[in-house]
PDB file of N, CA, C and O in Angstrom:
ATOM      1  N   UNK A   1      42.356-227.702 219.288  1.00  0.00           N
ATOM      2  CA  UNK A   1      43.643-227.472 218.674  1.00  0.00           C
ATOM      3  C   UNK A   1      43.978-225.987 218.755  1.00  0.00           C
ATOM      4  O   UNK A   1      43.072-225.165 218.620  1.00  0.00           O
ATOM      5  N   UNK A   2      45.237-225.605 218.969  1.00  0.00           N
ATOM      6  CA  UNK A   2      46.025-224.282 218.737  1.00  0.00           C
ATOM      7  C   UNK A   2      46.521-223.838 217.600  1.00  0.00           C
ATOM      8  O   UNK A   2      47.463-224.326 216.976  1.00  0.00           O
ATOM      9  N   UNK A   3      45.658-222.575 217.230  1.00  0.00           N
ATOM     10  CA  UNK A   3      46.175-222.068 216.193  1.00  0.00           C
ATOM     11  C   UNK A   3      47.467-220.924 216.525  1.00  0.00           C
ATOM     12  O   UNK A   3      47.044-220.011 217.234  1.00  0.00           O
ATOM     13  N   UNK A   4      48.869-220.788 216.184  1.00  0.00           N
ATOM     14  CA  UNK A   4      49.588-219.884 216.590  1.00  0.00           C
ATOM     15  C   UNK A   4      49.989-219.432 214.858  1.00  0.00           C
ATOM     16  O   UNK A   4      50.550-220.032 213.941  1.00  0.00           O
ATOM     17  N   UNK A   5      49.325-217.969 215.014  1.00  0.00           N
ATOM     18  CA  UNK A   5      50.411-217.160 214.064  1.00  0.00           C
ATOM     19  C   UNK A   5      51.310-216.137 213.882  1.00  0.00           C
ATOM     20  O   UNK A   5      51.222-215.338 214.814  1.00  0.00           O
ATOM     21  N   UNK A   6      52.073-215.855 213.133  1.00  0.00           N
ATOM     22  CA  UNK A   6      52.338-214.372 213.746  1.00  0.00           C
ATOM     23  C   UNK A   6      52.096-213.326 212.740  1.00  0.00           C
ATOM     24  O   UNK A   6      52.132-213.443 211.515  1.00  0.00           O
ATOM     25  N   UNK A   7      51.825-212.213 213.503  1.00  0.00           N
ATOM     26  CA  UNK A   7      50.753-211.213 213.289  1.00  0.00           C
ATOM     27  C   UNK A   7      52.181-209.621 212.372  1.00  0.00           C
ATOM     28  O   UNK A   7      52.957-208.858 212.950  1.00  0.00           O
ATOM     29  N   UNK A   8      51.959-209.750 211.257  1.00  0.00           N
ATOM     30  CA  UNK A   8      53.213-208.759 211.008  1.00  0.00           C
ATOM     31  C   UNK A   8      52.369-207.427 210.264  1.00  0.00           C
ATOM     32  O   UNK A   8      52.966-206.574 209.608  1.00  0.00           O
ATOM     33  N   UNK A   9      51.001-207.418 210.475  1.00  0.00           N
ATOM     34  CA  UNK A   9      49.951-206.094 209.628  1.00  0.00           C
ATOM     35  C   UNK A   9      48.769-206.061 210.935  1.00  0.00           C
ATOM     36  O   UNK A   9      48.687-206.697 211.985  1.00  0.00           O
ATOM     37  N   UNK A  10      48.021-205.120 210.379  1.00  0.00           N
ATOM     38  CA  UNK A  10      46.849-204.583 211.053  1.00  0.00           C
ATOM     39  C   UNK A  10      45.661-205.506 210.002  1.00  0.00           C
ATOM     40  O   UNK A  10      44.582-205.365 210.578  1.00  0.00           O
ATOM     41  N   UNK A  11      45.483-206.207 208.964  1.00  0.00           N
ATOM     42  CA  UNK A  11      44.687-207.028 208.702  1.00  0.00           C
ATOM     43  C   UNK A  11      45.473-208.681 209.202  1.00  0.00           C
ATOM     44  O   UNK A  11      44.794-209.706 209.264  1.00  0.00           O
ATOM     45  N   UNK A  12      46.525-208.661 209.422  1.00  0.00           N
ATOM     46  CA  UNK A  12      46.610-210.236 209.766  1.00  0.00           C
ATOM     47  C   UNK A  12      45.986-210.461 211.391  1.00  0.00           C
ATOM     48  O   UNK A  12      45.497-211.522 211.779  1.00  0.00           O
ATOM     49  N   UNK A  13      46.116-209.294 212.174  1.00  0.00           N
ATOM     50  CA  UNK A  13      45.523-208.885 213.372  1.00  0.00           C
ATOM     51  C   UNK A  13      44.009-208.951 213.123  1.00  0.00           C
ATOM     52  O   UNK A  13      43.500-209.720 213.938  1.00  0.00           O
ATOM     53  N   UNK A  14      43.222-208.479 212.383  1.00  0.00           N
ATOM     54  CA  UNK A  14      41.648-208.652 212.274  1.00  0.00           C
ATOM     55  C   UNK A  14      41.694-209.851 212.085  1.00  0.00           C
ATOM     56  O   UNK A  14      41.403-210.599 213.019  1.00  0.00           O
ATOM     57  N   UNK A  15      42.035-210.327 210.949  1.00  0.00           N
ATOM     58  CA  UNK A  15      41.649-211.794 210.892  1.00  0.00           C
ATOM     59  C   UNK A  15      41.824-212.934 211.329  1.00  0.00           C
ATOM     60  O   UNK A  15      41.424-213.994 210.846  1.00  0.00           O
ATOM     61  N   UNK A  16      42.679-212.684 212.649  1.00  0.00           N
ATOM     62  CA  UNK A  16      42.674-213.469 213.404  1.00  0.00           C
ATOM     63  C   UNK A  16      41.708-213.057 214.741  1.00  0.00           C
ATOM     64  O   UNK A  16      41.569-213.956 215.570  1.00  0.00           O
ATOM     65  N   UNK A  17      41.156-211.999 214.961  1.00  0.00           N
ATOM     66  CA  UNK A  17      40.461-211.563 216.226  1.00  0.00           C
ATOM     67  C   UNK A  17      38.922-212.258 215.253  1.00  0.00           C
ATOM     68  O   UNK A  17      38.195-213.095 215.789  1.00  0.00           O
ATOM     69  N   UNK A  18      38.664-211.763 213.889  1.00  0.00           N
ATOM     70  CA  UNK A  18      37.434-212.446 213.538  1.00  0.00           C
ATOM     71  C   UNK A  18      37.294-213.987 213.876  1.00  0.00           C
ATOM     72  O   UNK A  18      36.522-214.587 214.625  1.00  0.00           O
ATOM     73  N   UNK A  19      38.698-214.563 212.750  1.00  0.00           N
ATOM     74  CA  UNK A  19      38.616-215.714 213.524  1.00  0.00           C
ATOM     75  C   UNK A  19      38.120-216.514 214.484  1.00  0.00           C
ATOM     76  O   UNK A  19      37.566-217.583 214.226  1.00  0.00           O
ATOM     77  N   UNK A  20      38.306-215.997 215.802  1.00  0.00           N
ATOM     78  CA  UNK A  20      38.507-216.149 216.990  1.00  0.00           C
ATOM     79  C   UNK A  20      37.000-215.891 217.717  1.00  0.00           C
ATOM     80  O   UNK A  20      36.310-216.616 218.433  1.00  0.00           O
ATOM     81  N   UNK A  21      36.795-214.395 217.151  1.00  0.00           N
ATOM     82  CA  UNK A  21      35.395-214.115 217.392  1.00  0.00           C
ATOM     83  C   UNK A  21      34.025-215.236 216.844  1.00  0.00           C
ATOM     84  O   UNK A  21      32.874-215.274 217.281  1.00  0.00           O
ATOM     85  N   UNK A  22      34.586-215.975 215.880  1.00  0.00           N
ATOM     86  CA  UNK A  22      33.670-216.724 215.559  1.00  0.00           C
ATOM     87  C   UNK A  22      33.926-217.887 215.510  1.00  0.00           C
ATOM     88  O   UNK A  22      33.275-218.616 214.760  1.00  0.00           O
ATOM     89  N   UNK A  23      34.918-218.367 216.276  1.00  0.00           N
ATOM     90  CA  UNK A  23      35.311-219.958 216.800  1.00  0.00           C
ATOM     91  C   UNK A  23      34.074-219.609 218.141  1.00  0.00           C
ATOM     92  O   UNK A  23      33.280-220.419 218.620  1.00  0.00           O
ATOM     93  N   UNK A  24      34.187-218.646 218.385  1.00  0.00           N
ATOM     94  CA  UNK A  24      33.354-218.632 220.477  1.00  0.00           C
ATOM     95  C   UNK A  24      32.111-218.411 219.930  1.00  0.00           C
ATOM     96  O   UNK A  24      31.216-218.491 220.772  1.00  0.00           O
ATOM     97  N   UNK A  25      31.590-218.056 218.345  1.00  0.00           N
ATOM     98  CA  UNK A  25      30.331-218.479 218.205  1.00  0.00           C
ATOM     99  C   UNK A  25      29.501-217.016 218.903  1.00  0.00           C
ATOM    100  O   UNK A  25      28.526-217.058 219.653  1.00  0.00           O
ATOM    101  N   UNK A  26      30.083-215.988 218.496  1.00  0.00           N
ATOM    102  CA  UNK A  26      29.529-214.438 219.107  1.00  0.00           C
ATOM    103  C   UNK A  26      29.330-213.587 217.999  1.00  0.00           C
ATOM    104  O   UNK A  26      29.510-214.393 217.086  1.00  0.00           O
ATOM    105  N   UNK A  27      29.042-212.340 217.369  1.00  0.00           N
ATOM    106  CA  UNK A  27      28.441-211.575 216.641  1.00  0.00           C
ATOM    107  C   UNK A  27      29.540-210.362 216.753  1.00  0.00           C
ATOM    108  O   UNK A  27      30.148-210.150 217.802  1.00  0.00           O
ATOM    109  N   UNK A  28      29.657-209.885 216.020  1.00  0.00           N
ATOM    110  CA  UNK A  28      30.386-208.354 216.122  1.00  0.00           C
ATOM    111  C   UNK A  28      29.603-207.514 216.923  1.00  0.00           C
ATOM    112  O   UNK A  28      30.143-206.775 217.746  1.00  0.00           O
ATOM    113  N   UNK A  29      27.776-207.563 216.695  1.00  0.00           N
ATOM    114  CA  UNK A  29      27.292-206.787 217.728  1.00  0.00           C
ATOM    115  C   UNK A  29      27.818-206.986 219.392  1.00  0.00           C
ATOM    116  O   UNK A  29      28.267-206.106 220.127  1.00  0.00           O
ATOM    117  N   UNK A  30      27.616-208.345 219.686  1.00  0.00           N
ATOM    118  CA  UNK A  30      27.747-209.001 220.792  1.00  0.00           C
ATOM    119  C   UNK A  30      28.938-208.666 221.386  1.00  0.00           C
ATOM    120  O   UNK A  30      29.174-208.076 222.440  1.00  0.00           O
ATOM    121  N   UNK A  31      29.895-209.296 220.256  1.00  0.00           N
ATOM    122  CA  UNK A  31      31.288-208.662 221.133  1.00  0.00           C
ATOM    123  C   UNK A  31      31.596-207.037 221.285  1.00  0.00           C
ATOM    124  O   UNK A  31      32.347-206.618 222.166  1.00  0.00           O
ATOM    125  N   UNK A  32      30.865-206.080 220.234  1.00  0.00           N
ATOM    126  CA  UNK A  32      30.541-204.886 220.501  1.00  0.00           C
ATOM    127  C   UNK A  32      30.282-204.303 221.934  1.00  0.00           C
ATOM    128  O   UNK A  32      30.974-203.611 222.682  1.00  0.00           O
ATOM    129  N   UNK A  33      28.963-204.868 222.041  1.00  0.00           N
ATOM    130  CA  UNK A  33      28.449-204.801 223.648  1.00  0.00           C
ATOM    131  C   UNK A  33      29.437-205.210 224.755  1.00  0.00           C
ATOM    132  O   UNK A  33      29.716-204.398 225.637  1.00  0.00           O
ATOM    133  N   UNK A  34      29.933-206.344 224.739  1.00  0.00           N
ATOM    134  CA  UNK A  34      31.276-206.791 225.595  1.00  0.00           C
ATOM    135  C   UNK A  34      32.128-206.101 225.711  1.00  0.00           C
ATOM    136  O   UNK A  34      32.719-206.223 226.784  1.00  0.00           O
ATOM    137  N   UNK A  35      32.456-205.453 225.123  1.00  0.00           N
ATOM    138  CA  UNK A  35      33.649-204.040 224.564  1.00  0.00           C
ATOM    139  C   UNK A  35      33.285-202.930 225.294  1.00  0.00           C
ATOM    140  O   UNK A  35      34.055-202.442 226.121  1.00  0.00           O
ATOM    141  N   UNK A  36      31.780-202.316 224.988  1.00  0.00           N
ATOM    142  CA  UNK A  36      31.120-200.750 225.142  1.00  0.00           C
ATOM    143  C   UNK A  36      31.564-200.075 224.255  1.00  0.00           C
ATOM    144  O   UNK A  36      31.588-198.889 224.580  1.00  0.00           O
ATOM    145  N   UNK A  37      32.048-200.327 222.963  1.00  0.00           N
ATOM    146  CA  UNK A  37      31.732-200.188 221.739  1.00  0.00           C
ATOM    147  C   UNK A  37      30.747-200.007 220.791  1.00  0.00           C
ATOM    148  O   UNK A  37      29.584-200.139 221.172  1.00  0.00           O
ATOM    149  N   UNK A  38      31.014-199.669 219.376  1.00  0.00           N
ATOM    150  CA  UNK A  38      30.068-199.955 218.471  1.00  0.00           C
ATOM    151  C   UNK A  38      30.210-200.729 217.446  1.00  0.00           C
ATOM    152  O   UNK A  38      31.314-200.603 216.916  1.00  0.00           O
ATOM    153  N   UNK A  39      29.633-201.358 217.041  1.00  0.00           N
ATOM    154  CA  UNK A  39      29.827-202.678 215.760  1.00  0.00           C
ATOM    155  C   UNK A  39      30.817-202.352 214.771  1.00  0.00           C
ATOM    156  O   UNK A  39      31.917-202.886 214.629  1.00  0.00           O
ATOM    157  N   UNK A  40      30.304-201.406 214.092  1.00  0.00           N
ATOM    158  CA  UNK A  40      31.348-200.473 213.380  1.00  0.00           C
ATOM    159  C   UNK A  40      32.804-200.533 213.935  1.00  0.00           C
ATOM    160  O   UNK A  40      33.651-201.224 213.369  1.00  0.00           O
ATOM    161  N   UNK A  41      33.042-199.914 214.875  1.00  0.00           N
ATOM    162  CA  UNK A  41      34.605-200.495 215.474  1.00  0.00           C
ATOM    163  C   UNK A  41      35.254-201.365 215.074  1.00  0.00           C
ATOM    164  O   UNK A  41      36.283-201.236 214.411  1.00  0.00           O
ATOM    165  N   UNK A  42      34.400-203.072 215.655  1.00  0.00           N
ATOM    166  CA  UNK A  42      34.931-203.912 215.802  1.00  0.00           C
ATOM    167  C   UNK A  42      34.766-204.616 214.299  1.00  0.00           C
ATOM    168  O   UNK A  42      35.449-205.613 214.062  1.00  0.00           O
ATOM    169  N   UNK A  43      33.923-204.131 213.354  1.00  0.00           N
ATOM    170  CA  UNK A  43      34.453-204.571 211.904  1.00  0.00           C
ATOM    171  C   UNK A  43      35.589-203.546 211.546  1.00  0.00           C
ATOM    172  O   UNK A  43      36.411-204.004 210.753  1.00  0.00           O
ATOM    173  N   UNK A  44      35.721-202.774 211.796  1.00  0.00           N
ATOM    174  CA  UNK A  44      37.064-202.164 211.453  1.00  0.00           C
ATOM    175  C   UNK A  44      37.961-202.512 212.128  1.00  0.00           C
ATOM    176  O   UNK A  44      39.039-202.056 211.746  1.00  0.00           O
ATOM    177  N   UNK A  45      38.012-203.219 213.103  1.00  0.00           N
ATOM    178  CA  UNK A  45      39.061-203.931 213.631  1.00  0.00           C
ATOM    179  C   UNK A  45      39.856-205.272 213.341  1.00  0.00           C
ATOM    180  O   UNK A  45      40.996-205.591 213.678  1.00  0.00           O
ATOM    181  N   UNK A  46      38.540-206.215 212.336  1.00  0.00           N
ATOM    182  CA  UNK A  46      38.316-207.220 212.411  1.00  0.00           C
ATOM    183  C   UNK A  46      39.296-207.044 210.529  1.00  0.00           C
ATOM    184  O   UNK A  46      40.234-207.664 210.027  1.00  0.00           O
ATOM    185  N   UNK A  47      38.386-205.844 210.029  1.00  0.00           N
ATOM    186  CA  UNK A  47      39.153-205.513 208.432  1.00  0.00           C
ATOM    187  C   UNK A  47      40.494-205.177 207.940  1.00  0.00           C
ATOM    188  O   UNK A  47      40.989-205.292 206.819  1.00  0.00           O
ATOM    189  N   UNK A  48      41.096-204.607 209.370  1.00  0.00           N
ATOM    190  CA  UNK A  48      42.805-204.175 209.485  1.00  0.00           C
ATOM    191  C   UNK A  48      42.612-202.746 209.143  1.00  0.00           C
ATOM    192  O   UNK A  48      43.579-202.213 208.601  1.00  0.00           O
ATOM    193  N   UNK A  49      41.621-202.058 209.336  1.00  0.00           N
ATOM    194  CA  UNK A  49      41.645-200.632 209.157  1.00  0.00           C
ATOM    195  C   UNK A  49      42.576-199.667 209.286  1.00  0.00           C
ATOM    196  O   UNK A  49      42.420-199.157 210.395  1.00  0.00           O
ATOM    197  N   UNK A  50      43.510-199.140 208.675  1.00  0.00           N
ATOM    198  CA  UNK A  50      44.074-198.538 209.366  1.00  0.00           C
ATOM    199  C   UNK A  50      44.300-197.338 210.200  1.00  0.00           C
ATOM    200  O   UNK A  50      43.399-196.531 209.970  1.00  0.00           O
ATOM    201  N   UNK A  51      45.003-196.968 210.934  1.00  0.00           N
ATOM    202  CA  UNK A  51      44.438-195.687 211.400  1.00  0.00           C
ATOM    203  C   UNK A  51      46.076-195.504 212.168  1.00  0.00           C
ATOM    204  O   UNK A  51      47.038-196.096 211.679  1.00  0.00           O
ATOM    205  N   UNK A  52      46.210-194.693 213.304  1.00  0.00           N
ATOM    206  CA  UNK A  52      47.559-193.592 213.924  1.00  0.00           C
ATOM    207  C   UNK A  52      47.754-194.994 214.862  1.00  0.00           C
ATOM    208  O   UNK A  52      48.854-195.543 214.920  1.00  0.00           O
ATOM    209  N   UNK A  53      46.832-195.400 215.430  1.00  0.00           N
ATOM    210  CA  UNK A  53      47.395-196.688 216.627  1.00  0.00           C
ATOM    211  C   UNK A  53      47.839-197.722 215.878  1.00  0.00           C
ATOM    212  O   UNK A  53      48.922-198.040 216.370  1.00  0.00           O
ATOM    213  N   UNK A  54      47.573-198.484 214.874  1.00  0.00           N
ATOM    214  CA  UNK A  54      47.743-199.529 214.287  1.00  0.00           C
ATOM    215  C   UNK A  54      49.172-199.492 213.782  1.00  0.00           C
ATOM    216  O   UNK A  54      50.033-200.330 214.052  1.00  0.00           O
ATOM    217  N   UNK A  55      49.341-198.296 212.928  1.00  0.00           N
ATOM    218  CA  UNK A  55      50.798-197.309 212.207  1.00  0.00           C
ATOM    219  C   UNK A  55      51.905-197.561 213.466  1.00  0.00           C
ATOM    220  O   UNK A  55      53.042-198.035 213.469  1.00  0.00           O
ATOM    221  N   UNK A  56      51.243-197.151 214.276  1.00  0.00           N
ATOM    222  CA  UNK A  56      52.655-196.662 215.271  1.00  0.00           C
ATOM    223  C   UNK A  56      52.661-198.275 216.094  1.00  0.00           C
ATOM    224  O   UNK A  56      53.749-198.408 216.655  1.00  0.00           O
ATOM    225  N   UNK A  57      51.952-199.233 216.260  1.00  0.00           N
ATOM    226  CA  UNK A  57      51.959-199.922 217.105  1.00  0.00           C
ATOM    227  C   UNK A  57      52.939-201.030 215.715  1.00  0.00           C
ATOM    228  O   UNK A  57      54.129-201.316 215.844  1.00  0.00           O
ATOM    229  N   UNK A  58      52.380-201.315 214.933  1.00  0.00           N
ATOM    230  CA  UNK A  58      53.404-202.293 213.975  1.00  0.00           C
ATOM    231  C   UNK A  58      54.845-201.453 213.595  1.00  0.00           C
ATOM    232  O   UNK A  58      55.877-202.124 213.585  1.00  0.00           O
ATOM    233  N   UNK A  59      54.931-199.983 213.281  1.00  0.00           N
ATOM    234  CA  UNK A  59      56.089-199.714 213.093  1.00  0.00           C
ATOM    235  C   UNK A  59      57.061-199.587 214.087  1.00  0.00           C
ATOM    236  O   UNK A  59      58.254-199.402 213.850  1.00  0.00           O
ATOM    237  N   UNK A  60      56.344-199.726 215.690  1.00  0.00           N
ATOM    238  CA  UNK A  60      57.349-199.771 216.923  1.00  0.00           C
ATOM    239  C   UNK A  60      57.792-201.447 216.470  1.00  0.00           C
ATOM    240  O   UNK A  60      58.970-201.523 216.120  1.00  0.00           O
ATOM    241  N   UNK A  61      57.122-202.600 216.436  1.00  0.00           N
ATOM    242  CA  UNK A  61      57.253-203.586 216.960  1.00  0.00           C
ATOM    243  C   UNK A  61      58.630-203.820 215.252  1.00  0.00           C
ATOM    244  O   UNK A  61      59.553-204.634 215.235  1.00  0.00           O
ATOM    245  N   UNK A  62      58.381-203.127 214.440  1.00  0.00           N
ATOM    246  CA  UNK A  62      59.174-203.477 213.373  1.00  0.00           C
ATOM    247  C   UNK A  62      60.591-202.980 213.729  1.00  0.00           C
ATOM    248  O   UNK A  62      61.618-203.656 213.667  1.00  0.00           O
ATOM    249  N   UNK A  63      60.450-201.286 214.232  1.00  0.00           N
ATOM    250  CA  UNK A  63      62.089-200.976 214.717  1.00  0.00           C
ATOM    251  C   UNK A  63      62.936-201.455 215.922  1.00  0.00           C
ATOM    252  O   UNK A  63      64.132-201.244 216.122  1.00  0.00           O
ATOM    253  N   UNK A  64      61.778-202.359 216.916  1.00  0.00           N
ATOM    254  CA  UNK A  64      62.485-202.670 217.922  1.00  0.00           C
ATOM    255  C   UNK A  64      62.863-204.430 217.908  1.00  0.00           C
ATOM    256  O   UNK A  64      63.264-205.033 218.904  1.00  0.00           O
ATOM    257  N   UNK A  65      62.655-204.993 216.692  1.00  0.00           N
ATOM    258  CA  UNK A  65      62.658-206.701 216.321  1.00  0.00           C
ATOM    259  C   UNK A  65      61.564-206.914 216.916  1.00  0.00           C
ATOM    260  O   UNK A  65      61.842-207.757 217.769  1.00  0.00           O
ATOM    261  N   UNK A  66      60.179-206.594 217.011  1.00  0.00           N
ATOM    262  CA  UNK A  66      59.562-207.575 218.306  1.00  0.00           C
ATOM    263  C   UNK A  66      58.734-208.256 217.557  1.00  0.00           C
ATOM    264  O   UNK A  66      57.830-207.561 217.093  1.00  0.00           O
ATOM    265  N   UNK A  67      58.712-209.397 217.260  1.00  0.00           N
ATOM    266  CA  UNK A  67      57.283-210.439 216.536  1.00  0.00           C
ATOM    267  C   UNK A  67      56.176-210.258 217.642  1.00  0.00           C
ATOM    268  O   UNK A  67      56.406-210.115 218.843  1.00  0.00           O
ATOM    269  N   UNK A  68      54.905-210.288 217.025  1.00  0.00           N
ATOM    270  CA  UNK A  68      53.571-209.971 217.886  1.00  0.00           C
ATOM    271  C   UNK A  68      53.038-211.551 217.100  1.00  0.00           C
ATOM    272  O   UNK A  68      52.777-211.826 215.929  1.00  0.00           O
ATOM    273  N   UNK A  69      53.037-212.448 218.497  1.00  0.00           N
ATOM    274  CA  UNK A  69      51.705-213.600 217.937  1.00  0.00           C
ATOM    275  C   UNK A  69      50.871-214.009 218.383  1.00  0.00           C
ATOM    276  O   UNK A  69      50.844-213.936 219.612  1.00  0.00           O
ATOM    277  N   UNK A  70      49.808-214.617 217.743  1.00  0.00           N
ATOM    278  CA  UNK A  70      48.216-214.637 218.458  1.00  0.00           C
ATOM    279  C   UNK A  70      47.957-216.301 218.451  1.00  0.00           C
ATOM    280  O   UNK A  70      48.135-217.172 217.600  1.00  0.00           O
ATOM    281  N   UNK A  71      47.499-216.300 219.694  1.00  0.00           N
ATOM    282  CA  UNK A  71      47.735-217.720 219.484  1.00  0.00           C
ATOM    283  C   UNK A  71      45.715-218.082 220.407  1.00  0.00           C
ATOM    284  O   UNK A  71      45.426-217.552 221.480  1.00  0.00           O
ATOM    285  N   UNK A  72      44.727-219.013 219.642  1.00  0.00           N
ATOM    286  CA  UNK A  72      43.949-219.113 219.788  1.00  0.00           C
ATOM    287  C   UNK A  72      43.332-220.751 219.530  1.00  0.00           C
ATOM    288  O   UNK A  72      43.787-221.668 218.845  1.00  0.00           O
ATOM    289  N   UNK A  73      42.288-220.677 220.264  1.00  0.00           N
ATOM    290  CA  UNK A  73      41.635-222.161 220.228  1.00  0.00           C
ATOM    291  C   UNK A  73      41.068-222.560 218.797  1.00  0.00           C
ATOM    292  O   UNK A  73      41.242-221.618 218.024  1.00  0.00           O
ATOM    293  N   UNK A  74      40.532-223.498 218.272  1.00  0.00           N
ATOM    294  CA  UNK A  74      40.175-223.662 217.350  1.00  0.00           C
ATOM    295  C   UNK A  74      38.682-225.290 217.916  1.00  0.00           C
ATOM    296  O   UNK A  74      38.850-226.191 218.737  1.00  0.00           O
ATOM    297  N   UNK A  75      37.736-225.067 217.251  1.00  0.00           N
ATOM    298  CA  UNK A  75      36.977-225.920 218.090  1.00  0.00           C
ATOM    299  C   UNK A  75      37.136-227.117 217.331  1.00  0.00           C
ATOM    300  O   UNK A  75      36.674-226.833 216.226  1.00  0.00           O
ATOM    301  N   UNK A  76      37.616-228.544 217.305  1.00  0.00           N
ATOM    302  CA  UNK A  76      37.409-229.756 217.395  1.00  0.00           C
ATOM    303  C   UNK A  76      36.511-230.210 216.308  1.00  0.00           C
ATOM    304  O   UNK A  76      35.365-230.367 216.727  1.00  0.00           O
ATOM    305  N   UNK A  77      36.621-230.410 215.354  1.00  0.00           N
ATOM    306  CA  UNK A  77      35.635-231.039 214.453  1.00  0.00           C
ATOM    307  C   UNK A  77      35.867-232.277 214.478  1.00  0.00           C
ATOM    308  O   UNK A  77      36.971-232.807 214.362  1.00  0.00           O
ATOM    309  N   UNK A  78      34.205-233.117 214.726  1.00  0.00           N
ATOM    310  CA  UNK A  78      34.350-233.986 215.096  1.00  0.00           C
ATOM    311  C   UNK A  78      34.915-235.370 213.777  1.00  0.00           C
ATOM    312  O   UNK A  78      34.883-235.004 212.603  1.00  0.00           O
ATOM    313  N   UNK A  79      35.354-236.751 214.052  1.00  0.00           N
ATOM    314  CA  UNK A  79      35.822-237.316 213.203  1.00  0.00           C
ATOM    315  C   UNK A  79      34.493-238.195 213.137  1.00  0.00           C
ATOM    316  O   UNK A  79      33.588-238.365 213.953  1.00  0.00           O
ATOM    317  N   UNK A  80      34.732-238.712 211.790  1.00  0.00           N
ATOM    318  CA  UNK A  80      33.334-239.161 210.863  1.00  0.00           C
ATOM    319  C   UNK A  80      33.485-240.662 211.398  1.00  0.00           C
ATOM    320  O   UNK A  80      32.687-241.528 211.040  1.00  0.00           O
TER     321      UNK A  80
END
């Protein structure tokens, strides 16, 4: 199934990349390494941290109308 939401903060953005990160059944380290990152990062990514990219990237998408949405798998639970 498809999960589609739309993304209007820098934590509705983590929690859908955690989400996601742990529908595929991977680790923050793991996807760390996949990255060339550090863990740290990607829980601050995952928390909506904020910081100068996050600021400027939601307040562009707010002055120019643009909705940002994330749209991801969700795995199948099976029926009883």
């Amino acid at each position: 199934m498809k999960i589609t939401t739309k993304i209007k903060d820098a934590f509705a953005l983590g929690q859908v990349l955690q989400q996601s990160r742990m529908q595929l059944g991977i680790s923050q380290r793991e996807l760390a390494k996949l990255l060339g990152t550090s863990q740290k990062w990607v829980w601050e990514m995952e928390q909506g941290k904020p910081g100068l990219l996050m600021e400027r990237l939601f307040l562009i998408l707010e002055k120019t109308e643009v909705t940002l949405l994330a749209e991801f798998d969700t795995k199948d639970v099976p029926k009883a």
